[in-house]
Short mmCIF file of the C-alpha atoms (twelve columns), coordinates in Angstrom:
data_MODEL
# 
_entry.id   MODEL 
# 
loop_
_atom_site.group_PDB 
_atom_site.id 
_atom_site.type_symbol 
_atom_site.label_atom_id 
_atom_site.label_alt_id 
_atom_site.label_comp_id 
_atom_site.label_asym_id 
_atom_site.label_seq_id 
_atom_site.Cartn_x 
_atom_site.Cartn_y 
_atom_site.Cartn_z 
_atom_site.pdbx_PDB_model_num 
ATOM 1   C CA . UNK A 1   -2.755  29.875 9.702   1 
ATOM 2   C CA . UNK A 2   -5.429  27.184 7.860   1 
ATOM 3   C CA . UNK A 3   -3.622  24.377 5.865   1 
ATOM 4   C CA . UNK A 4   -5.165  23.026 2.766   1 
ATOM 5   C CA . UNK A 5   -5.018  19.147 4.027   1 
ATOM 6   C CA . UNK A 6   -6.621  16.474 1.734   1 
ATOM 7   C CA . UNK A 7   -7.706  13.883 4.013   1 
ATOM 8   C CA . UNK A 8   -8.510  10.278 1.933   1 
ATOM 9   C CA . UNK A 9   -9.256  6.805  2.542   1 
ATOM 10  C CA . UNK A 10  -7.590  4.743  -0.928  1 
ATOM 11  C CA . UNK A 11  -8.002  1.508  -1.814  1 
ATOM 12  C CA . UNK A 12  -4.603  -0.860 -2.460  1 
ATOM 13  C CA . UNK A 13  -5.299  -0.358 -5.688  1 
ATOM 14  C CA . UNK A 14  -5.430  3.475  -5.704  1 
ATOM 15  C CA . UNK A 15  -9.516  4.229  -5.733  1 
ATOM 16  C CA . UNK A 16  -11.328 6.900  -3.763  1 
ATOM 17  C CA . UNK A 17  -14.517 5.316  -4.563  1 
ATOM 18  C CA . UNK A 18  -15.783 2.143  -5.608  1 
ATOM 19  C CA . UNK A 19  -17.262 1.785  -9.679  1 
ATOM 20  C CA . UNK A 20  -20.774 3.287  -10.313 1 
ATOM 21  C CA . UNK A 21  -20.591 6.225  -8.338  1 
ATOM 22  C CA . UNK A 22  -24.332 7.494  -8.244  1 
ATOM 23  C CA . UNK A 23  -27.056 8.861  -5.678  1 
ATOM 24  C CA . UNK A 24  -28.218 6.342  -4.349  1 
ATOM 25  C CA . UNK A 25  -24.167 4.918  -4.202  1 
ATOM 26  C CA . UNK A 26  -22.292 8.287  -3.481  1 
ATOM 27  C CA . UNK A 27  -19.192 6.249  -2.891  1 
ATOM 28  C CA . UNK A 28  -19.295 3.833  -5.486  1 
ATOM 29  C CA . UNK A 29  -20.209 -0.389 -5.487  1 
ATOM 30  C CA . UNK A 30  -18.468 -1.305 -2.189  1 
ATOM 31  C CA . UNK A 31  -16.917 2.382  -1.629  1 
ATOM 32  C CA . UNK A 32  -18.212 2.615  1.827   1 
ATOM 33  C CA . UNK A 33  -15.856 -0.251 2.537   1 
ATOM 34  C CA . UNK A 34  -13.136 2.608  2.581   1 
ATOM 35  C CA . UNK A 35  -14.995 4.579  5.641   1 
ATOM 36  C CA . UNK A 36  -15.230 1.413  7.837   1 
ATOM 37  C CA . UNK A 37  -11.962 2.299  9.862   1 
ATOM 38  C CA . UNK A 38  -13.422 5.401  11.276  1 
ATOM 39  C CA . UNK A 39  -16.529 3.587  13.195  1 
ATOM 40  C CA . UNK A 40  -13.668 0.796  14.664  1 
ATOM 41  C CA . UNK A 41  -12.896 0.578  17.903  1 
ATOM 42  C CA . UNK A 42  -8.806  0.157  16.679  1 
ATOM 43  C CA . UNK A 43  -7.161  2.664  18.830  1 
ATOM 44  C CA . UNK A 44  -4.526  3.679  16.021  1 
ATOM 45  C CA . UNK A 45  -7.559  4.087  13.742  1 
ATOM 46  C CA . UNK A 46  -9.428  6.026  16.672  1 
ATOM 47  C CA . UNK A 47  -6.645  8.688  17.087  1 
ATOM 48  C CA . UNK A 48  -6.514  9.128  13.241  1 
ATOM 49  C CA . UNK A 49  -10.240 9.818  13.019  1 
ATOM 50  C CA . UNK A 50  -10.233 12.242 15.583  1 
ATOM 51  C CA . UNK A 51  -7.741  14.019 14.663  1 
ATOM 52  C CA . UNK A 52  -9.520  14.633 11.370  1 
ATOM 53  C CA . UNK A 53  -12.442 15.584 13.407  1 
ATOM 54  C CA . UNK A 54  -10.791 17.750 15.873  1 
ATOM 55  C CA . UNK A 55  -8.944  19.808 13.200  1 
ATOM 56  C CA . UNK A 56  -11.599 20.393 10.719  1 
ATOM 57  C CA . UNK A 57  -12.218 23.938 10.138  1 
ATOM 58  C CA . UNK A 58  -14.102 24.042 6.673   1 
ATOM 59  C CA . UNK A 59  -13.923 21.981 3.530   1 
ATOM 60  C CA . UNK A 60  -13.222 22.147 -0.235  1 
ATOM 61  C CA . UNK A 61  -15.333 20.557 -2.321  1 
ATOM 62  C CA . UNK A 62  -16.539 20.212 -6.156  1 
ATOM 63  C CA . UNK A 63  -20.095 20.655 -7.370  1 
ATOM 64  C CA . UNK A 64  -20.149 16.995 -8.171  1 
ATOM 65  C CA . UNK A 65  -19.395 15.982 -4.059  1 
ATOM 66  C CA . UNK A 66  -21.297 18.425 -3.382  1 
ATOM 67  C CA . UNK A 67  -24.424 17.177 -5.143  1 
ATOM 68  C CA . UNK A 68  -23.552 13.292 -4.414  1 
ATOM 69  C CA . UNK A 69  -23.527 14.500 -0.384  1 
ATOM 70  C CA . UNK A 70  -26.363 16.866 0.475   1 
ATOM 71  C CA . UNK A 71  -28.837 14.257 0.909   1 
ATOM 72  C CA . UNK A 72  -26.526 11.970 2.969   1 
ATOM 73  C CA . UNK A 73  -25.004 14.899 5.408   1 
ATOM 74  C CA . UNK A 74  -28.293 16.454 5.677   1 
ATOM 75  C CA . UNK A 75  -26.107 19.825 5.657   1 
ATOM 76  C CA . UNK A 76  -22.255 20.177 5.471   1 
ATOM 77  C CA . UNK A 77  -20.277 17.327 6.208   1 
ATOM 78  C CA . UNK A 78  -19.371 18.405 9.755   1 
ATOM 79  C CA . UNK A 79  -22.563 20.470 11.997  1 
ATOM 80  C CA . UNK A 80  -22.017 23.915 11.419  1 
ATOM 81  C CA . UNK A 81  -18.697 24.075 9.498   1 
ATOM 82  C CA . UNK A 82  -18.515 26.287 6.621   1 
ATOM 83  C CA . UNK A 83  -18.035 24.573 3.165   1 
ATOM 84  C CA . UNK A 84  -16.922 26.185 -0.107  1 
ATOM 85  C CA . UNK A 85  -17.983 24.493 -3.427  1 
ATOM 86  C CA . UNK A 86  -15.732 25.183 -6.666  1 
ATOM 87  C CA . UNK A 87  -18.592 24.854 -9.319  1 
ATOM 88  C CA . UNK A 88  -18.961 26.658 -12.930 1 
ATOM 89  C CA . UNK A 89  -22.751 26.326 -11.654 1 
ATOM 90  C CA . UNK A 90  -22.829 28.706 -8.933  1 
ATOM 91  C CA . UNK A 91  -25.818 29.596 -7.154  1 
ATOM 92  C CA . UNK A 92  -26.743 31.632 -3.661  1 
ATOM 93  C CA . UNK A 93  -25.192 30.175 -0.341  1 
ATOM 94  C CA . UNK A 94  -27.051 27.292 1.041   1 
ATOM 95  C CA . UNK A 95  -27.474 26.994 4.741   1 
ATOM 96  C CA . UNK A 96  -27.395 23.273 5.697   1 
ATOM 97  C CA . UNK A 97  -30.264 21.270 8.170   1 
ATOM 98  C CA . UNK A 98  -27.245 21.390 10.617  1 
ATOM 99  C CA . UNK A 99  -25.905 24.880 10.787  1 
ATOM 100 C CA . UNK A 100 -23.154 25.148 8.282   1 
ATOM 101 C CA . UNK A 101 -23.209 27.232 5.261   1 
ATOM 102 C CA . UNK A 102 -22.359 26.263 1.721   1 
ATOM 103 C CA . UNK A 103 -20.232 28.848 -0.345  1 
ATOM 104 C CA . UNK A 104 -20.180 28.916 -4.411  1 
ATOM 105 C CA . UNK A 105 -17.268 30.046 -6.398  1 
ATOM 106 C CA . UNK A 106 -16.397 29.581 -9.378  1 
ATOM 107 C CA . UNK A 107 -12.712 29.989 -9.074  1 
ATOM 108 C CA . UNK A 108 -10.120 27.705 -7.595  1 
ATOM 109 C CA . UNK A 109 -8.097  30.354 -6.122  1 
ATOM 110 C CA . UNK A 110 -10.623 32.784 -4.885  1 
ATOM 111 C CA . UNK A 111 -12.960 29.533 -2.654  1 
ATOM 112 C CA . UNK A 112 -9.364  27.936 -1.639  1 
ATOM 113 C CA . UNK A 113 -8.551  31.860 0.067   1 
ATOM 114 C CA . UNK A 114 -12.235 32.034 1.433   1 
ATOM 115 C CA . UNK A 115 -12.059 28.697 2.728   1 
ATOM 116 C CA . UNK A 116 -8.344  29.277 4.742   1 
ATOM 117 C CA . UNK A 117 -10.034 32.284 6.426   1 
ATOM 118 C CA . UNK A 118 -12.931 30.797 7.488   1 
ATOM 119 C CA . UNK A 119 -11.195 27.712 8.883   1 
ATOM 120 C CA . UNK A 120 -8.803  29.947 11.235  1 
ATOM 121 C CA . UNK A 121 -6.043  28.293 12.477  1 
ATOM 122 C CA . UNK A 122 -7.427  24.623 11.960  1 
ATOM 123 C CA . UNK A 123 -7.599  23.011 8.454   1 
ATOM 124 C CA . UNK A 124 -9.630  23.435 5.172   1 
ATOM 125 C CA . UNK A 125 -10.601 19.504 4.282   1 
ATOM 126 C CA . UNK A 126 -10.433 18.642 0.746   1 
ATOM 127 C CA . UNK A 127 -13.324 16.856 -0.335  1 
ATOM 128 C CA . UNK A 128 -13.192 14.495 -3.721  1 
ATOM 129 C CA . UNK A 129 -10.612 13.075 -6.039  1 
ATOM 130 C CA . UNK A 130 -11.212 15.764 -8.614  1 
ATOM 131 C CA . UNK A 131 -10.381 18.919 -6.598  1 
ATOM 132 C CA . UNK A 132 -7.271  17.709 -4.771  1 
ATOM 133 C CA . UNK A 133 -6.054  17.238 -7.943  1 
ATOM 134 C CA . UNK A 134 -6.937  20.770 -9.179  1 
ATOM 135 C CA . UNK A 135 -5.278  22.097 -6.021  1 
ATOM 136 C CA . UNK A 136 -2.088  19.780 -6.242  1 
ATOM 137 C CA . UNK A 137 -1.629  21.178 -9.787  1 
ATOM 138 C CA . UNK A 138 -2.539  24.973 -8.644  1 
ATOM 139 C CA . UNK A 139 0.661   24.133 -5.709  1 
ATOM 140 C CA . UNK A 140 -2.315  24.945 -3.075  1 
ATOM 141 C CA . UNK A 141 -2.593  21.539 -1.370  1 
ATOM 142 C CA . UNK A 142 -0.307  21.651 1.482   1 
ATOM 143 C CA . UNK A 143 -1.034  18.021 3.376   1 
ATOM 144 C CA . UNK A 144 -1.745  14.667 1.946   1 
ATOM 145 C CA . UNK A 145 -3.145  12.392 4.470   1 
ATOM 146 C CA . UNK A 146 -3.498  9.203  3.341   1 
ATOM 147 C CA . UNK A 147 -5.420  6.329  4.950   1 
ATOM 148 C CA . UNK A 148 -4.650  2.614  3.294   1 
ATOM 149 C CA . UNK A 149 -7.133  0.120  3.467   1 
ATOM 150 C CA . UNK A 150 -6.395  -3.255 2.180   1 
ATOM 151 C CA . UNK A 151 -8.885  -3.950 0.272   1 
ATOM 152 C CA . UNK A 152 -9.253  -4.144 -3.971  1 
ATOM 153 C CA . UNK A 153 -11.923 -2.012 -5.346  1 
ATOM 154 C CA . UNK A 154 -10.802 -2.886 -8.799  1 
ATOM 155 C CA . UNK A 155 -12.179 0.709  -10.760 1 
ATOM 156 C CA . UNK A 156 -13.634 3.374  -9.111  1 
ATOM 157 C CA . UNK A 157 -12.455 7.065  -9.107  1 
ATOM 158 C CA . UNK A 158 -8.455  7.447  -8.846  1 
ATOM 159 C CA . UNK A 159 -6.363  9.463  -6.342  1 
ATOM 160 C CA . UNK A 160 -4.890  12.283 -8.703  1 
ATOM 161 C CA . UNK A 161 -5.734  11.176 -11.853 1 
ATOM 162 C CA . UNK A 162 -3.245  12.316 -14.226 1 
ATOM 163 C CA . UNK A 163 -1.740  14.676 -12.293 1 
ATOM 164 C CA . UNK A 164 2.216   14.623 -11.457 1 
ATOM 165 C CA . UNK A 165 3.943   15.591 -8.601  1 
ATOM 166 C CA . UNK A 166 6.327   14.692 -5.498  1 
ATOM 167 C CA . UNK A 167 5.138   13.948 -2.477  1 
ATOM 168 C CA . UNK A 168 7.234   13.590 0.408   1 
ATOM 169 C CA . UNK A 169 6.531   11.587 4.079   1 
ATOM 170 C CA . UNK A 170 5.974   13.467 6.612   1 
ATOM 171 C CA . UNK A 171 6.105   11.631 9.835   1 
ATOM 172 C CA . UNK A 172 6.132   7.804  10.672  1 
ATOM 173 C CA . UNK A 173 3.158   5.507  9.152   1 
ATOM 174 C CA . UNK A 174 1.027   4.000  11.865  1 
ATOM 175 C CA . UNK A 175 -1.106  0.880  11.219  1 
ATOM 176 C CA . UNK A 176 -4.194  -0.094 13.205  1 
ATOM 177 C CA . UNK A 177 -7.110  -1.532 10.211  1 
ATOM 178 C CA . UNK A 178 -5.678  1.248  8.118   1 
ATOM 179 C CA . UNK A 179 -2.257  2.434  7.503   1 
ATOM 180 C CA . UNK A 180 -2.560  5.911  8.099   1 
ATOM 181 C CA . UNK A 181 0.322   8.385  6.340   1 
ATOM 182 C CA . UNK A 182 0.920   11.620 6.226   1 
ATOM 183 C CA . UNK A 183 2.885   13.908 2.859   1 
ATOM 184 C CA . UNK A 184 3.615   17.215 1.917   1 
ATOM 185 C CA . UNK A 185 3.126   18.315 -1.915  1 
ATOM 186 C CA . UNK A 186 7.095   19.138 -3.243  1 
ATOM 187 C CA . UNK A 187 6.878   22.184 -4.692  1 
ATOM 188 C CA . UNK A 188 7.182   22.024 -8.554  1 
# 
């Protein structure tokens, strides 16, 4: 059965994104600094990367990813995988330049379910700072999978902003130009 896993690269300093996050910036001033471990030729950080690849079986996203991404994925974020977009602003599905289809819900609950079945028995990828928070708080995030890079972003958008919780390790950190580690939400 699908796992909800929220798959992240953070900043030391705890940011998703760098400040200013806009369109023509979707991940912030200096934010793209956080995806530079997945185009390395580390072979820690190459295992890591394609196990997010391999395992991908639809995402979970908010309206706000959503809009920030279109132009830059040119379709859903992987060819021809189904996404599902939580958004008070629904509107009819949306099939992508490469295949995939975007889903609108407007209900937590309802798009996580939707999103398990279409992703089988691979994982539903959380997408964005604001809806892995929803789903931690809603006890429907089941992996954390957290990839370290050492750099300071200094603001940007927070990992889980406000939201408390337990998480515990799950597995043995590995280190290549990230540290890569792996929790599971405690339940409440």
């Amino acid at each position: 059965m699908a796992k909800i896993v929220l798959d992240v690269s953070m900043s030391l300093d705890g940011f998703t994104t760098g400040p200013n996050v806009r369109a023509a910036e979707p991940m912030g001033d200096g934010g793209e600094r956080l995806h530079e471990w997945m185009a390395g030729t580390n072979a820690v950080d190459a295992t890591a990367r394609d196990a997010i690849n391999d395992n991908v079986g639809a995402t979970l996203m908010g309206r706000h990813t959503f809009d920030l991404g279109l132009v830059n994925w040119g379709g859903t974020p992987w060819p021809g995988v189904p996404s599902f977009v939580v958004t008070h602003r629904t509107r009819e599905d949306l099939t992508g330049d490469n295949g995939g289809v975007f889903a609108f819900d407007d209900n937590l609950e309802s798009a996580a379910a939707r999103a398990k079945q279409a992703a089988g028995d691979k994982h539903v990828l959380v997408m964005g700072a604001d809806i892995a928070g929803q789903l931690l708080k809603a006890g429907l995030l089941d992996e954390v999978h957290l990839h370290l890079i050492p750099i300071l972003l200094g603001d940007g958008t927070p990992l889980f902003r406000g939201e408390q919780g337990n998480l515990i390790p799950d597995g043995t950190p590995v280190t290549g130009t990230a540290t890569h580690l792996r929790f599971r939400p405690s339940p409440k």
